[in-house]
NUDO-639003 format. One record per residue (C-alpha): residue in one letter; x, y, z. Coordinates in pm, whole numbers, padded with zeros to 5 digits, always signed. Example, Ala and Ser with C-alpha at 12.3 -4.5 7.8 and 13.67 -1.06 7.14 Angstrom:
A+01230-00450+00780;S+01367-00106+00714;
***
This chain:
X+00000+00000+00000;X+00127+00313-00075;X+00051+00643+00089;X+00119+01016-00093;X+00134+01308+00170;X+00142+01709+00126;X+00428+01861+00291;X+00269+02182+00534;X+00437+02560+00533;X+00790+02580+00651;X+00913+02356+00351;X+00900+02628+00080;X+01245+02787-00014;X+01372+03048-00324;X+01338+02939-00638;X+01194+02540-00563;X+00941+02566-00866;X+01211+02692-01111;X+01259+02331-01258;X+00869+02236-01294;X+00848+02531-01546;X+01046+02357-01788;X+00782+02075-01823;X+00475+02214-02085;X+00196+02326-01979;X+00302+02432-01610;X+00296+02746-01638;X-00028+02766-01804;X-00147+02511-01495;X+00039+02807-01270;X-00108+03082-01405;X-00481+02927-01403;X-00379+02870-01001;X-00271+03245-00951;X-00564+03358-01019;X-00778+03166-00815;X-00512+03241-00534;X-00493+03605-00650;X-00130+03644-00637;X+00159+03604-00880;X+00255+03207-00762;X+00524+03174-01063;X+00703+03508-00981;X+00685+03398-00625;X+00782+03008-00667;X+01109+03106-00880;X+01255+03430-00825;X+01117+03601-00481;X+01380+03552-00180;X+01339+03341+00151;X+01149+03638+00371;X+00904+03697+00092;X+00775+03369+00042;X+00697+03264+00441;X+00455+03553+00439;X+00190+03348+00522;X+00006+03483+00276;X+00219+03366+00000;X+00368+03061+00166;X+00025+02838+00150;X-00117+02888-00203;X+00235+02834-00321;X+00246+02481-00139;X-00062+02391-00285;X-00008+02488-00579;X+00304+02305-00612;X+00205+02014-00492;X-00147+01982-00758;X+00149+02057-00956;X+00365+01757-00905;X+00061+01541-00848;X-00079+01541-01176;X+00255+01559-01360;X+00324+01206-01187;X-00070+01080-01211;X-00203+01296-01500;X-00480+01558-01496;X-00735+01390-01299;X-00521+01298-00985;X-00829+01148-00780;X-00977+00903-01085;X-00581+00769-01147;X-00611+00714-00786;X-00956+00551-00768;X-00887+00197-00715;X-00613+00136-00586;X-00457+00096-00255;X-00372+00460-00171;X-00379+00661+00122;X-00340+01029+00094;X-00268+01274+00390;X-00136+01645+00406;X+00050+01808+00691;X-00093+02123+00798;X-00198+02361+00453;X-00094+02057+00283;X-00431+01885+00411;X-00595+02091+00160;X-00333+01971-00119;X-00470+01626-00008;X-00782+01682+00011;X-00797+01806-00362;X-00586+01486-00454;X-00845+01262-00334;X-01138+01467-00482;X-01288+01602-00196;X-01222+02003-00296;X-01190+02050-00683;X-00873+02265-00725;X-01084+02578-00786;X-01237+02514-00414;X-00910+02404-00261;X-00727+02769-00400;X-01009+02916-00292;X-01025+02793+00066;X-00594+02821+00084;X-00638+03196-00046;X-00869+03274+00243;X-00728+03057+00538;X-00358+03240+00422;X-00491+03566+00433;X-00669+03506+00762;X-00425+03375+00888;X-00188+03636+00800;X-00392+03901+00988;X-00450+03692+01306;X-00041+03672+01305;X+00020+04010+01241;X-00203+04106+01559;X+00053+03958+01794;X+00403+03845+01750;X+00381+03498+01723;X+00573+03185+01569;X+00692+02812+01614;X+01016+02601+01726;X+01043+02246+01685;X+01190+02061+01976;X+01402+01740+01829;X+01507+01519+02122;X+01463+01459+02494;X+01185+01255+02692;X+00839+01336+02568;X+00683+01411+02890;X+01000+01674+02969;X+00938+01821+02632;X+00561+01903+02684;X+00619+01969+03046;X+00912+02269+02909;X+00665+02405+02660;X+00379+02440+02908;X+00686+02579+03129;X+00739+02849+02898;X+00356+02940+02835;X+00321+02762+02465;X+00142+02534+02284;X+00225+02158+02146;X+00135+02286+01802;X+00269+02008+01583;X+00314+01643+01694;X+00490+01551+01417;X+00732+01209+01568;X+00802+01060+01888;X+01152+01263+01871;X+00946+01630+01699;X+00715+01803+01865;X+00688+02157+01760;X+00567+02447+02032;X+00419+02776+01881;X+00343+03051+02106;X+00450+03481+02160;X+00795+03555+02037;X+00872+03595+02374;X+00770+03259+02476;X+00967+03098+02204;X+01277+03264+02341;X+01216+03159+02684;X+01215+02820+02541;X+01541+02871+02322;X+01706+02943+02683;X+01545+02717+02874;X+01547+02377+02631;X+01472+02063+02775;X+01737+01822+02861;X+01892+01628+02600;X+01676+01888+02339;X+01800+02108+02058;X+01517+02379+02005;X+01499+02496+01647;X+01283+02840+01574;X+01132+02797+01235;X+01073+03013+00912;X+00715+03020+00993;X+00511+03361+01081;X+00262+03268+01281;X+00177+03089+01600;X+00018+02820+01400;X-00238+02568+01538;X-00311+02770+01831;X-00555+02993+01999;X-00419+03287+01774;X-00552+03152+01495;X-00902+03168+01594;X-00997+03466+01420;X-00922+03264+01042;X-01142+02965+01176;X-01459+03248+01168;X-01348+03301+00840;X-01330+02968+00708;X-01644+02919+00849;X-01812+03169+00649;X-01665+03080+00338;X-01769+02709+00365;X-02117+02702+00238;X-01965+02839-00110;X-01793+02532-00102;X-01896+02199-00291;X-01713+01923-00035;X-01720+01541-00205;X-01657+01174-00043;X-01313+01156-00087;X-01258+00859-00387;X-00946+00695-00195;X-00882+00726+00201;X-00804+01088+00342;X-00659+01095+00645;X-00724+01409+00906;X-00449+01602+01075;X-00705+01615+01422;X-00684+01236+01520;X-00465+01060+01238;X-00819+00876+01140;X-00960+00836+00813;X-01250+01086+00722;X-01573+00957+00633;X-01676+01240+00409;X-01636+01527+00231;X-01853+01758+00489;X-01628+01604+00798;X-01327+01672+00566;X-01386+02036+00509;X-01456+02069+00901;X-01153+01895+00985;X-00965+02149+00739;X-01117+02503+00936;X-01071+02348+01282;X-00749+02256+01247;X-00607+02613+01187;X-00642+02659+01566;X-00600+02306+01702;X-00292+02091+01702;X-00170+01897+01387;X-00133+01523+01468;X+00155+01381+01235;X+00244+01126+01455;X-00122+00988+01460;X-00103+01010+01069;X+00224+00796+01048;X+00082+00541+01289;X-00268+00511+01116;X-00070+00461+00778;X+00107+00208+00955;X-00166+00022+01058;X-00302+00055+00734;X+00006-00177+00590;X+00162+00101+00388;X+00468-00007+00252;X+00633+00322+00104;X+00514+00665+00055;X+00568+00938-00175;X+00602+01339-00099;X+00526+01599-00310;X+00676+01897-00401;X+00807+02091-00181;X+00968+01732-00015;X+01158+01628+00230;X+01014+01646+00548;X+00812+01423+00559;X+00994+01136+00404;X+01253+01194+00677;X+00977+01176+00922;X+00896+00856+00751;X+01215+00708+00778;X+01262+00746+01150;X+00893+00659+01234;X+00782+00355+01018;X+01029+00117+01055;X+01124+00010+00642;X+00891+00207+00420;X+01052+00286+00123;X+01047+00663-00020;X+01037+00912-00234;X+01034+01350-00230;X+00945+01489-00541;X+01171+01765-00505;X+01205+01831-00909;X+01109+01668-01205;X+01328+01433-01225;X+01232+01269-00933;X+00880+01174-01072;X+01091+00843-01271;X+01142+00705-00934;X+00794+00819-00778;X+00612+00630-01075;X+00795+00336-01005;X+00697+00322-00636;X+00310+00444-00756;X+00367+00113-01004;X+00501-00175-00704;X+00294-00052-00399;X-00070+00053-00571;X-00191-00269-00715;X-00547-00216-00808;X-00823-00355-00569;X-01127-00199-00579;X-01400-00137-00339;X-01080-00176-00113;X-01069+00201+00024;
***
């Protein structure tokens, strides 16, 4: 069984879509995306520098778009109906829950820019209130590590491993953290600018409610899994409220890898931008094999994964 995931904010950096242009018709695909997203998503995936691109803002529609971009160049135009069928498992971290969900047909791309424009934007304005962002703690005994974040007033944002949990919280609090790590702990401040996952982001989940109803939500055609409990939603309406609450309530990777595991997935594939979650793959489910779609010329190797884990079986999923 194989399972495809969506890599979450943080994983963007200069230039990554540079290479996808050179394939025809992506920047046709791009430019179709910008709109819907209302911002210029090729200027910003090849040529705009590190501090533009993790404005929120710009960070999430150019994650999603990226990865609808590396999903149908490895599964063709109609992602969800090459996926129907077989034994797949599809799951996004964070923003990239909405990349997923549009994989698996439960938002149509149009809905899924839509909904990315608005929760980035939202978002954007509920982190701009207060000084906010997120460190991940990579080490150390679990209970320690929760027990220093509540120490230093923040909150378990992202629990993305046994050895990752990330903490979001003030500025402040983050540095108090950084000071104070806990034993045996590095504490890494990320490229995020926003406290993430948290009670600061309750002003976007308003918004998200209000935009739902001009949504059209569908039964996802192969399993989606949600970030809240790692389970596997029953349909698109549960989907699409799994996708506004979780902008203010913790991400649950961990419960993700260990539902895929249960599952019997056997290797997983990352899209664009990759790598995070393939490493967290490697540490925490012990001899999946993987791939990260980082450029084009990783999609050889991704179709032959696609090809030896996804026999068909229908009326499986």
């Amino acid at each position: 069984m194989l399972a495809i995931v969506c890599p979450g904010q943080g994983s963007q950096t200069p230039g990554f879509l540079s290479p996808w242009l050179e394939r025809p018709g992506v920047a046709a695909q791009l430019a179709t995306l910008s709109d819907a997203a209302g911002i210029d998503l090729l200027t910003h995936g090849t040529t705009s520098d590190a501090e533009t691109i993790k404005d929120t803002a710009v960070a999430q529609p150019l994650i999603v778009a990226a990865g609808l971009i590396a999903a149908q160049a490895l599964l063709g135009p109609d992602v969800a109906t090459a996926l129907s069928g077989r034994n797949v498992v599809v799951a996004g971290h964070s923003v990239g829950e909405i990349t997923a969900a549009a994989l698996t047909g439960t938002l149509s791309n149009a809905d899924a820019m839509a909904f990315v424009r608005e929760r980035a934007n939202r978002m954007a304005e509920a982190a701009a209130a207060t000084p906010t962002g997120m460190a991940a703690v990579v080490g150390g005994d679990a209970d320690e590590v929760l027990a220093a974040i509540a120490a230093a007033g923040l909150t378990p944002a992202n629990m993305n491993s046994k050895g990752q949990t990330v903490a979001a919280g003030t500025l402040e609090q983050i540095a108090a953290l950084v000071a104070a790590p806990p034993a045996k702990a590095r504490v890494i401040p990320l490229q995020v600018a926003g406290a993430f996952h948290t009670h600061h982001m309750a002003p976007a989940v308003s918004a998200l409610e209000a935009l739902a109803p001009s949504l059209t939500p569908r039964t996802p055609k192969v399993a989606l899994l949600s970030n809240y409990d790692g389970a596997v939603v029953p349909s698109g309406e549960a989907a699409l409220g799994s996708l506004i609450a979780q902008v203010s309530r913790p991400v649950r990777w961990d419960l993700c890898m260990e539902t895929m595991s249960a599952m019997g997935v056997t290797a997983l594939i990352e899209l664009t931008p990759a790598g995070t979650l393939t490493g967290l793959a490697k540490r925490g489910m012990s001899g999946i094999a993987t791939v990260a779609v980082k450029t084009p010329d990783d999609l050889a190797a991704a179709q032959e994964l696609l090809a030896a884990h996804t026999a068909s079986d229908e009326g499986t999923l």
